[in-house]
C-alpha positions in Angstrom: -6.6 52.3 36.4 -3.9 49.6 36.5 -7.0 46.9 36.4 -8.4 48.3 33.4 -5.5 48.5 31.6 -4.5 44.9 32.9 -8.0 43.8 31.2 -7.6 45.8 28.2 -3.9 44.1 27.7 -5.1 40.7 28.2 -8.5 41.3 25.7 -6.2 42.6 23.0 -3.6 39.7 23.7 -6.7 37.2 23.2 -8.2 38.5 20.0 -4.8 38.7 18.6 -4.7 34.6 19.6 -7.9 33.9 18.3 -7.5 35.4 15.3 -3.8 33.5 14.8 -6.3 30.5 15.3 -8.8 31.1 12.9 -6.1 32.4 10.2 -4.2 29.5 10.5 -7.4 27.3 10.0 -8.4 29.0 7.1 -5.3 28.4 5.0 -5.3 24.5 6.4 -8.5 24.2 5.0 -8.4 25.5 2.0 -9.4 23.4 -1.3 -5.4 24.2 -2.4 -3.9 23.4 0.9 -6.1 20.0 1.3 -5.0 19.0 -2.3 -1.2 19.6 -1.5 -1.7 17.3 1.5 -3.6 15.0 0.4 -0.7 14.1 -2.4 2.2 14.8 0.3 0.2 12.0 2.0 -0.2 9.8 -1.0 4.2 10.4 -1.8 4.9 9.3 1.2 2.1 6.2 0.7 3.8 5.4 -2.2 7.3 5.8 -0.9 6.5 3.3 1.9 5.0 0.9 -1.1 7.6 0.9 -2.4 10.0 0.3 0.6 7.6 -2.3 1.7 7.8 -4.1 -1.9 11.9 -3.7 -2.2 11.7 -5.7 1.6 9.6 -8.4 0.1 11.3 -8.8 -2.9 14.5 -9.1 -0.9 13.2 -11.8 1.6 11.7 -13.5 -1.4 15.3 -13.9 -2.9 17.2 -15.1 0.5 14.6 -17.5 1.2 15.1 -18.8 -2.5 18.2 -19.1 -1.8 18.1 -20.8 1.3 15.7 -22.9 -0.4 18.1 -24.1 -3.3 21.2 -24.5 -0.9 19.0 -27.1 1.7 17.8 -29.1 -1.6 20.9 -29.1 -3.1 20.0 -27.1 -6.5 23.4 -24.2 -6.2 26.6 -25.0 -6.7 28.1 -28.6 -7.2 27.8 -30.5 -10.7 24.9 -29.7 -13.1 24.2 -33.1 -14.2 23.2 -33.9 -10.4 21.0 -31.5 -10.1 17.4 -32.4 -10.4 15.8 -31.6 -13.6 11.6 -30.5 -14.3 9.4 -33.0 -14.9 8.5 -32.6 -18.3 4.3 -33.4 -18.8 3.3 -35.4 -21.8 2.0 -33.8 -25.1 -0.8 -36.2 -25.5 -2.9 -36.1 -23.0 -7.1 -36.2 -23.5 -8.1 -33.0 -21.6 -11.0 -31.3 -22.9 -9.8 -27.7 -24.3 -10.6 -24.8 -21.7 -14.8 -23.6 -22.7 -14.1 -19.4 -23.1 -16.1 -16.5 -22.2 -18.0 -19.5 -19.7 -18.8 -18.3 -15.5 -20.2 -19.4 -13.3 -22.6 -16.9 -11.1 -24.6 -18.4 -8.4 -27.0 -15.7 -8.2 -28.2 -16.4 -11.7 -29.0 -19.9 -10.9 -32.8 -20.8 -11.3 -34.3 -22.6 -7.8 -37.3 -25.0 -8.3 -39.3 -24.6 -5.3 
């Protein structure tokens, strides 16, 4: 008697595991829950972006500065500090051909 009720228990414990299990993995995989993950997933992309640029952006600046103070273009007197070179107006260049590529593929072999 004991063993059948000791089977009975642990069959009715099982199904209600299984069926926890499949319940759960119902709602996981369905269309609405995959689209609310999906864009959890692509927030917290765009969070870590955006974290990622802000770090760049802020090494970008110290190493400009770092840059200016070792060639001497912060602080100090403005008229010792070096200026652009300024390029000539006149110069013969060809003007840029528009709307122009070049594809290799539609290039014409001679064999």
């Amino acid at each position: 008697m004991f063993r059948r009720l000791f089977w009975f228990l642990t069959g009715a414990a099982t199904g209600v595991w299984a069926t926890t299990k499949v319940t759960r993995a119902v709602r996981r995989l369905s269309p609405d829950s995959l689209a609310a993950t999906a864009a959890d997933r692509a927030l917290e992309t765009g969070a870590r972006m955006r974290a990622f640029a802000h770090d760049v952006r802020a090494g970008m600046a110290q190493r400009e500065g770092e840059l200016q103070d070792a060639l001497g273009l912060t602080g100090g007197d403005p008229a010792r500090r070096p200026q652009p070179l300024e390029l000539e107006a006149d110069t013969d260049l060809p003007a840029p051909r528009r709307g122009l590529t070049y594809n290799a593929y539609d290039r014409k072999d001679e064999n």
